[in-house]
C-alpha positions as CSV (number, residue, x, y, z in Angstrom):
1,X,7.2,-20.4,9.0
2,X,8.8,-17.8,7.4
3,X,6.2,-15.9,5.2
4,X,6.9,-14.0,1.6
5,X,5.0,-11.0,2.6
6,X,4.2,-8.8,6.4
7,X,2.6,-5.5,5.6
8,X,1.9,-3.4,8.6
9,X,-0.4,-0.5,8.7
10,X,-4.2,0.3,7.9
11,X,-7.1,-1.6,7.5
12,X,-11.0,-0.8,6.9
13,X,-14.1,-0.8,5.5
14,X,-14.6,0.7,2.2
15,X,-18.0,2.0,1.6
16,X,-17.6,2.5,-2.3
17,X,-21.0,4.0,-4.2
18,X,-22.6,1.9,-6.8
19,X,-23.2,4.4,-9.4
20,X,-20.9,5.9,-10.7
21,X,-20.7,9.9,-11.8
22,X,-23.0,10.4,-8.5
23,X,-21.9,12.8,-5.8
24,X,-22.8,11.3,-2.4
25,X,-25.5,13.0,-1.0
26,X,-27.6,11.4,-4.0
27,X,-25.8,7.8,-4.1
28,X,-28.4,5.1,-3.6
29,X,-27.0,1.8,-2.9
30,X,-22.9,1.1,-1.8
31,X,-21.0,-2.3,-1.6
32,X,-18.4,-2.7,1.1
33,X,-15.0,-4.5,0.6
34,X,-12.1,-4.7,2.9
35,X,-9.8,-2.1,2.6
36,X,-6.5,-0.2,3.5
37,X,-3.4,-0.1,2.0
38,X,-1.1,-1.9,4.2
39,X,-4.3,-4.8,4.0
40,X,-4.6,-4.5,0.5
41,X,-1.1,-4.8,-0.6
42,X,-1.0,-8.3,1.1
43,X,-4.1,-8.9,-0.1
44,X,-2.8,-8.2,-3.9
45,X,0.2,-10.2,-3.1
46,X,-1.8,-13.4,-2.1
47,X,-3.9,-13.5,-5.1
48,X,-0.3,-13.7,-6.7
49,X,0.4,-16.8,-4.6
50,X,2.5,-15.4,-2.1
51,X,2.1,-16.2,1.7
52,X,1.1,-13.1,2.7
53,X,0.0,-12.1,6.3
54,X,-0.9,-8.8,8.4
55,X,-0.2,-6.6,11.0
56,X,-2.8,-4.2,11.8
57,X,-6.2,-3.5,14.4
58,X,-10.1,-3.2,14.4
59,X,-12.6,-2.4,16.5
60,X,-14.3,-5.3,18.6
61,X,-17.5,-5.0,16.9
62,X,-18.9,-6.6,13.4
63,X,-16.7,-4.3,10.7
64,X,-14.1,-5.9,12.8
65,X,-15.3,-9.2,12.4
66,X,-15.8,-8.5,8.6
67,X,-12.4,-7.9,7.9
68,X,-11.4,-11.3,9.9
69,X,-13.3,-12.9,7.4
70,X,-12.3,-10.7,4.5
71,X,-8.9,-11.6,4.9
72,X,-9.0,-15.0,5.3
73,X,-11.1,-15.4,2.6
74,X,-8.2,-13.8,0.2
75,X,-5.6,-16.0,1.9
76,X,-4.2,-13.6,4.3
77,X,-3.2,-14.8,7.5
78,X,-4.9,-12.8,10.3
79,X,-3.1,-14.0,13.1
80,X,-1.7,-10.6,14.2
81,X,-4.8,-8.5,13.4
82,X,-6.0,-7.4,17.1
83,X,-9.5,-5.7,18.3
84,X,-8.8,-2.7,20.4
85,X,-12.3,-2.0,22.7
86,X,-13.7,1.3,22.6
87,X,-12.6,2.0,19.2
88,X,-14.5,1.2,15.8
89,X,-13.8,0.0,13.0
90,X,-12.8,2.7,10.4
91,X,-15.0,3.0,7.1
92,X,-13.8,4.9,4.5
93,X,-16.3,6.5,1.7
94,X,-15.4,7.6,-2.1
95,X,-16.9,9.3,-5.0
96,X,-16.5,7.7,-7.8
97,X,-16.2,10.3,-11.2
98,X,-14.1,8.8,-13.2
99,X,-11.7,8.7,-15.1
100,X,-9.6,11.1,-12.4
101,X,-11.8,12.0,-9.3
102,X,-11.9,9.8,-6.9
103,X,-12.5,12.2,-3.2
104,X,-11.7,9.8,-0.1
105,X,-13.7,10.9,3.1
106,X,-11.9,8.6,5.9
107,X,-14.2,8.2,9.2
108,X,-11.6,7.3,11.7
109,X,-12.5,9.2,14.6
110,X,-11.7,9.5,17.9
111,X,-8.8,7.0,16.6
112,X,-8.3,4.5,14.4
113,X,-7.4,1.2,15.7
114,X,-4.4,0.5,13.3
115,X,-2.7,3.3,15.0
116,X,-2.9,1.4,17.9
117,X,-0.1,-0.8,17.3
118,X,2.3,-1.6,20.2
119,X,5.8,-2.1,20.1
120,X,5.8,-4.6,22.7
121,X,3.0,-6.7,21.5
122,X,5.0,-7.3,18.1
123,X,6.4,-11.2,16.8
124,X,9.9,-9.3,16.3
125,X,11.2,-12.5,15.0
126,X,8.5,-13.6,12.3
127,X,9.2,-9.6,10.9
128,X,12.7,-10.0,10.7
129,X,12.3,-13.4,8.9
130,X,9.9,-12.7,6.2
131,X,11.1,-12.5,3.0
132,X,9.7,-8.9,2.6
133,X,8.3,-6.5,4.8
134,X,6.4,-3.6,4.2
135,X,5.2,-0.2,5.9
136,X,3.8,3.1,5.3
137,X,4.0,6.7,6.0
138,X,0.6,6.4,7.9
139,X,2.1,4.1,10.7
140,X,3.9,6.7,11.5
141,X,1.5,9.5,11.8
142,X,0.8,8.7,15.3
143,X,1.6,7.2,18.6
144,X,2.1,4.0,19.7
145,X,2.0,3.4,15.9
146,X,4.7,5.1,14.9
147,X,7.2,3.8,17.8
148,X,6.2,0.7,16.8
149,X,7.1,1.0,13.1
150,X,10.4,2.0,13.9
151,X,11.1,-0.5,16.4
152,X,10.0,-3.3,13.8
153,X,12.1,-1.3,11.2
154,X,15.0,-1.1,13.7
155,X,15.0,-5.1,14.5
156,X,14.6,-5.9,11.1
157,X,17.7,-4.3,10.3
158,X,17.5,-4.2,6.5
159,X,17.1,-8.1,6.2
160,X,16.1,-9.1,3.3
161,X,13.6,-6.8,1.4
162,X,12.3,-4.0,3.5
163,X,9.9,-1.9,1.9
164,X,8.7,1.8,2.8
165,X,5.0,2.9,1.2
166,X,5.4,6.2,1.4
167,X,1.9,7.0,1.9
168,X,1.4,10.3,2.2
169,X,-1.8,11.2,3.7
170,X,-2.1,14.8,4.5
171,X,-4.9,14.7,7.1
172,X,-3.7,12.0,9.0
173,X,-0.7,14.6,9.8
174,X,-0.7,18.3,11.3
175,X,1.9,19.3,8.9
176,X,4.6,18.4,6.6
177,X,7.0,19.4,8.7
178,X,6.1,17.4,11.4
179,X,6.4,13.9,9.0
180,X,9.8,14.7,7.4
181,X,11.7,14.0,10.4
182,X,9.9,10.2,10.9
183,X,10.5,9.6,6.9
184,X,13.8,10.1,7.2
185,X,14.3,8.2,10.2
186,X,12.5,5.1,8.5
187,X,14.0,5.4,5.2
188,X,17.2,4.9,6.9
189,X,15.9,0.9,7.3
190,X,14.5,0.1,4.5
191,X,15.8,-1.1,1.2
192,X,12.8,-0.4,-0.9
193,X,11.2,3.4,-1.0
194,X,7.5,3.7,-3.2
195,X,5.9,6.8,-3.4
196,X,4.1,9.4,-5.9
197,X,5.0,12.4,-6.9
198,X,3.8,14.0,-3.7
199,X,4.9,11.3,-1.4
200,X,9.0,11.6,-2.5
201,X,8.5,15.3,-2.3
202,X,7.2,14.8,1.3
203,X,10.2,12.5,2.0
204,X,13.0,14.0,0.3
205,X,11.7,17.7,-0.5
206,X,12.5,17.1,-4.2
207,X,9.7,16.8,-7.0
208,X,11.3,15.7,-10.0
209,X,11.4,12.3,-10.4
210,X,14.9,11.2,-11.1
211,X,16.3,13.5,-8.7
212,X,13.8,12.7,-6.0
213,X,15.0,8.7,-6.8
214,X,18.2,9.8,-6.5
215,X,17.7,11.2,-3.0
216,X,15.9,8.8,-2.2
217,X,19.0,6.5,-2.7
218,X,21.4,8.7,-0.9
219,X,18.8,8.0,1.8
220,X,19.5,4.8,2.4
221,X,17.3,2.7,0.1
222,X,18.9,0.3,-2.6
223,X,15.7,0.7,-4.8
224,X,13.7,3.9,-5.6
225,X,10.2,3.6,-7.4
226,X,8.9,7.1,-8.4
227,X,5.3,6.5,-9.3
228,X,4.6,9.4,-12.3
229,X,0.8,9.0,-12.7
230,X,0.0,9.7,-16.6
231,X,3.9,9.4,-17.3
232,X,4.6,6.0,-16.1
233,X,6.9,4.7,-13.2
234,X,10.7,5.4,-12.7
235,X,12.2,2.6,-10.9
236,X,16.5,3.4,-9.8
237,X,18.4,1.2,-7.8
238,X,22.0,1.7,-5.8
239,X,23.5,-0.6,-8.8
240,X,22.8,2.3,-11.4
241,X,20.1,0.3,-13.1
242,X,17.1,2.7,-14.2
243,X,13.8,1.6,-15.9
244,X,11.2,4.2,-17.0
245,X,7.9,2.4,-18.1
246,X,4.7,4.3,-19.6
247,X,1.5,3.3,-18.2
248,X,-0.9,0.8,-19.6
249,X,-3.7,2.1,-21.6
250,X,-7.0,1.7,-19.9
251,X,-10.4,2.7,-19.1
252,X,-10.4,3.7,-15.5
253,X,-13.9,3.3,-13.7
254,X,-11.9,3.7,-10.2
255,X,-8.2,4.6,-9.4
256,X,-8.7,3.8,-5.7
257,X,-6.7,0.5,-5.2
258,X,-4.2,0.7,-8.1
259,X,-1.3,1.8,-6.2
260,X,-1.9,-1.1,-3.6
261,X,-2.2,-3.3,-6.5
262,X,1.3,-2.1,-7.8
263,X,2.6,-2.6,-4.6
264,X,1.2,-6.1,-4.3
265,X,3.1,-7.1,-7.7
266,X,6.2,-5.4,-7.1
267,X,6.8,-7.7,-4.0
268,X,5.6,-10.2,-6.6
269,X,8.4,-9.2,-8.8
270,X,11.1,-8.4,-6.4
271,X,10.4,-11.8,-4.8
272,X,11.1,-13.7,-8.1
273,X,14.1,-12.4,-8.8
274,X,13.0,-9.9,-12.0
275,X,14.4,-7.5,-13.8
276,X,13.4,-3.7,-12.9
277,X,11.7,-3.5,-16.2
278,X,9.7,-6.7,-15.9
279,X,8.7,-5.8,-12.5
280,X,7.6,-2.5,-13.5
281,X,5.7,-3.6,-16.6
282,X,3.8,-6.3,-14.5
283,X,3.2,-4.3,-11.5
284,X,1.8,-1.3,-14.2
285,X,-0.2,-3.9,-15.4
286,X,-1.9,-4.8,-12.1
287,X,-2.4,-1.5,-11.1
288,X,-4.3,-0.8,-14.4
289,X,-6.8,-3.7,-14.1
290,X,-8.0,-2.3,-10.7
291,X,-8.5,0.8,-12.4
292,X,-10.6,-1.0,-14.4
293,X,-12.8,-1.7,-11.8
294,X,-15.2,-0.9,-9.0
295,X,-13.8,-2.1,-5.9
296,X,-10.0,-2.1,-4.2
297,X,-9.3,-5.7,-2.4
298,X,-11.5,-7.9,-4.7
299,X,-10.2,-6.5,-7.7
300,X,-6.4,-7.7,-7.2
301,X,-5.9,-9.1,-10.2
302,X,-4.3,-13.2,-10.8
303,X,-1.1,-13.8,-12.9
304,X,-3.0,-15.2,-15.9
305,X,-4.9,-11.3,-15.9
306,X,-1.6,-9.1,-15.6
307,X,0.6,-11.2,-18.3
308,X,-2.3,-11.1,-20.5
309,X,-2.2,-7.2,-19.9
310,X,1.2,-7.0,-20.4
311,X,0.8,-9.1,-23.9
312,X,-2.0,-7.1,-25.3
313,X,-0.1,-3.8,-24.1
314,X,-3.2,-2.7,-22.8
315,X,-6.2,-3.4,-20.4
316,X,-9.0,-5.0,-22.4
């Protein structure tokens, strides 16, 4: 079976405060949801009806099992999500002061699992027949992880749609310097680039958003999607199509997840054959309704929710 959707990358437990407008030390009471950005972008896709499946690790203990469940319970197949022993689980805390301060505390020490991906333990053939597959910039912030990214990348061989998450992650890496070389190396086989403002300047070393597009083009990609924050997203592709689409008007309780909910619906879009506008506006649209809410993986929202956001022109 060949599926829409393989993400490859993180996965965790998000620890997310019930209160909001509470710094940590005084938070109460937390609800945990499965999360990770390689996880929840497959996660966002499914709930959009696409076959969507994972490649990542745990721990061999209950958070492990938790996410086995977690995904299967969005329609995620699981079958290449592996326990490593010794290793936990990662959990991942926030604050949640909204409507722009969301402070991430990751707690993946000695090593996260999802870095422990091995080259020679990949189905080479099921990620070179999916209709899409995606990455990040975190697989490749450490070894066998990052070897393992590049050999998937590399036997792929820009079949089909082959996207790069930029996913820029400053503690997971010693120094910028040290990541450029791997972006550039990955961008080189992929066909899809997605990153913010920081992210494309990490990759390319340019910050404005049409010329960072445009180098990330004469990378190698055939589609560039500058994410803008309060000004929208810039989407350019190798055809000389450009769309630039203003946000979506919302009340954000939590911006956590919103870029994995884009990321979800622009598969969505790409997969169906849109328009860069449509895509945009839709995938806008689904980021905004996980603003709207609490929690990351949960909160992916259906079809029905993003045209009706994209209808009203705003997030009700």
């Amino acid at each position: 079976m060949a599926y829409d959707l393989i993400t490859m990358g993180r996965i965790g437990v998000d620890l997310y405060p019930l209160q909001t407008g509470v710094p940590l030390p005084q938070v109460t009471s937390f609800g945990k949801f499965l999360g990770g950005s390689a996880s929840n972008v497959a996660v966002a896709a499914a709930r959009l009806g696409r076959q969507a499946a994972v490649i990542t690790r745990t721990g061999d203990d209950p958070f492990g099992t938790y996410l086995h469940e977690a995904l299967k319970g969005f329609g995620v197949d699981d079958r290449w999500v592996t326990p490593v022993p010794g290793l936990p689980t990662p959990v991942t805390f926030c604050e949640v002061f909204p409507p722009d301060d969301f402070p991430l505390y990751f707690y993946r020490q000695p090593k996260a699992p999802d870095l422990e991906i091995e080259a020679h333990e990949l189905d080479l053939d099921a990620i070179r027949d999916a209709r899409v597959f995606w990455v990040t910039g975190t697989g490749l912030s450490e070894e066998p992880s990052r070897t393992a990214t590049l050999a998937a990348l590399a036997h792929r061989a820009r079949a089909g749609t082959t996207v790069f998450d930029l996913d820029w992650r400053p503690m997971f890496w010693t120094d910028l310097g040290a990541a450029r070389p791997f972006y550039t190396e990955a961008l080189r086989h992929t066909t899809v680039a997605v990153g913010n403002l920081d992210e494309v300047e990490v990759a390319t070393g340019v910050r404005e958003p049409h010329a960072a597009a445009r180098a990330l083009l004469d990378a190698g990609v055939e589609l560039a999607v500058v994410k803008q924050g309060p000004k929208g997203v810039l989407a350019v592709n190798s055809a000389g199509e450009s769309a630039e689409v203003p946000p979506l008007p919302v009340n954000v309780l939590n911006g956590l997840g919103a870029g994995d909910a884009f990321g979800g619906c622009l598969v969505h879009g790409l997969l169906a054959g849109w328009d860069l506008e449509k895509t945009m506006r839709h995938a806008n649209a689904a980021g905004a309704i996980v603003a709207s809410r609490l929690e990351c993986s949960s909160a992916m929202p259906t079809p029905d929710e993003i045209e009706a956001a994209v209808t009203a022109g705003a997030v009700r």
